[in-house]
C-alpha positions, 0 to 999 in steps of 0.5 A: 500500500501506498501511504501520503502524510501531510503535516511534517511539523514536529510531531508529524515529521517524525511519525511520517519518518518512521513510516518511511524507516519501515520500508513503506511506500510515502510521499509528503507534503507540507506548505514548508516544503523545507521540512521534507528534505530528510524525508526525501533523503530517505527515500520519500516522494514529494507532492505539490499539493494534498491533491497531487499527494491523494491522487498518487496514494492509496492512504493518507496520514495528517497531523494538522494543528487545528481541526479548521486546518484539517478540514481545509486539507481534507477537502482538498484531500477529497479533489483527489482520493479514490474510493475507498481509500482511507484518511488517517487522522493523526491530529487531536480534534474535538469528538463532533469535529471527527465526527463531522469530518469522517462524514465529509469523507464518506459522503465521497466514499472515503473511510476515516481512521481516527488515530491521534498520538500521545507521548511526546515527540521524543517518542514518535522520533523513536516511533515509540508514541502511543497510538489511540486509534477509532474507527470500523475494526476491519480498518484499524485491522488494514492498516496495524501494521502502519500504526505498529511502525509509528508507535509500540502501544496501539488501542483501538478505542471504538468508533469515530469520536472515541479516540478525541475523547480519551486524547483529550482524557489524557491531555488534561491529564498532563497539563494538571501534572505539569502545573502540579510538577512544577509546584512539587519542584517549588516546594523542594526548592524553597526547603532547601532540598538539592533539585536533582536529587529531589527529581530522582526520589520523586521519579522513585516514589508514588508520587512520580508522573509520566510529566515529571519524568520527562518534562520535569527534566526540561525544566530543572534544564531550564530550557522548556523544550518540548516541542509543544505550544501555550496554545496547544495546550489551551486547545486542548484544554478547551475540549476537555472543559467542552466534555465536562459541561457536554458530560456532566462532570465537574472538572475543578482541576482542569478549570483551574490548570486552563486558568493556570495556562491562559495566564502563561500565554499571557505572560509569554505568548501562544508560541512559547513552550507549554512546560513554561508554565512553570516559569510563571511561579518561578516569576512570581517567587523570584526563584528558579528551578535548576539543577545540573545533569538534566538535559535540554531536550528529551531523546 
């Protein structure tokens, strides 16, 4: 089979290398056509455009920042895809924007798999991330061992719309862990305590996260890399309070962390690293969280 992945931006360019690492059939496209140069190099075909790209396919693969932008793509994706084909959707999107887009693409015969990514970039660089996959079961069956190549824990969650629930589950998840992270590292710091060391207690206890093992590093590091926006991240947040209300459920921790983040955009801009919302305490109490040992990127 012959796959396409549009969306070479962070998290996309690593997903749409793994493919190609595991001897798939790619061709890619982005509007920065710059970022398709590794791609190319290992042994990629370039498109011109998302239809040029569907036309030359079987399968396509997106990972876009915004549901407007995958709707966008997605039309033009539907000028060139053949009956059924599949779009492969690898972006974090709201239940009913899924919902609505997997109904455009079988209004022309095209079969939607629901499979955002959750884990970090530094693991789909090592095509180690988390895939939560939605979706009829002969299609997540059809394209396994495309999903095994990109990550090596893959859940199938049911149908449409399943998938943008539990990503977004699993987002608010990690920004309330990241705030709360940050405030355990404060506390370790104004008792005096040595950072690193504190770090490595905290990993080895009951108390340790999937956010403080890896992004607590970046920002004892200080350098907050994590390859993923403020404004990310309040998307994000914004589906999970979205869920609350549709769903019933109080999310008092979720509220406050959205609060928490729509004051770090505030202070640092939607471009900026969303593990700089630890930076906003930092401010506030005129001390940092820094230790040595710990690196600048997680790989």
């Amino acid at each position: 089979m012959k796959y396409g992945y549009i969306g070479l931006g962070n998290l996309g360019g690593h997903i749409a290398m793994s493919l190609i690492r595991h001897g798939f059939d790619v061709t890619v496209y982005d509007l920065d056509k710059a970022l398709s140069d590794r791609h190319i190099k290992a042994g990629a075909k370039w498109a011109a455009s998302p239809k040029d790209l569907a036309m030359q396919v079987d399968h396509v693969f997106t990972c876009l920042p915004s549901p407007v932008v995958s709707e966008k793509v997605l039309a033009q994706l539907l000028e060139g895809m053949k009956p059924g084909n599949t779009w492969i959707e690898n972006s974090t999107n709201g239940r009913d924007e899924i919902i609505r887009l997997s109904a455009m693409a079988t209004s022309k015969n095209i079969r939607t798999l629901e499979a955002p990514v959750t884990g970090g970039v530094h693991l789909a660089a090592r095509g180690e991330i988390t895939v939560l996959a939605a979706g009829d079961k002969d299609l997540f069956e059809l394209h396994h061992k495309a999903l095994e190549a990109i990550g090596n824990k893959i859940f199938h969650m049911g149908p449409i719309g399943s998938a943008a629930v539990i990503k977004v589950i699993t987002n608010m998840l990690a920004f309330i862990h990241l705030v709360a992270d940050a405030e355990a590292l404060m506390l370790a710091k104004r008792g005096g305590l040595d950072l690193g060391q504190a770090w490595r207690a905290i990993t080895a206890s009951s108390g340790t996260s999937f956010v403080h093992e890896t992004e607590g590093q970046l920002i004892l590091n200080g350098s907050y890399d994590i390859a993923f926006t403020m404004d990310l991240a309040l998307k994000d947040l914004g589906f999970a309070m979205n869920f609350g209300k549709e769903f019933g459920v109080p999310l008092d921790l979720a509220s406050m962390t959205n609060q928490t983040f729509v004051k770090g955009k505030a202070a640092f801009g939607g471009a900026a690293q969303s593990t700089q919302i630890a930076k906003l305490l930092e401010d506030a109490l005129n001390t940092d969280l820094r230790a040595e040992g710990f690196p600048a990127r997680l790989t």
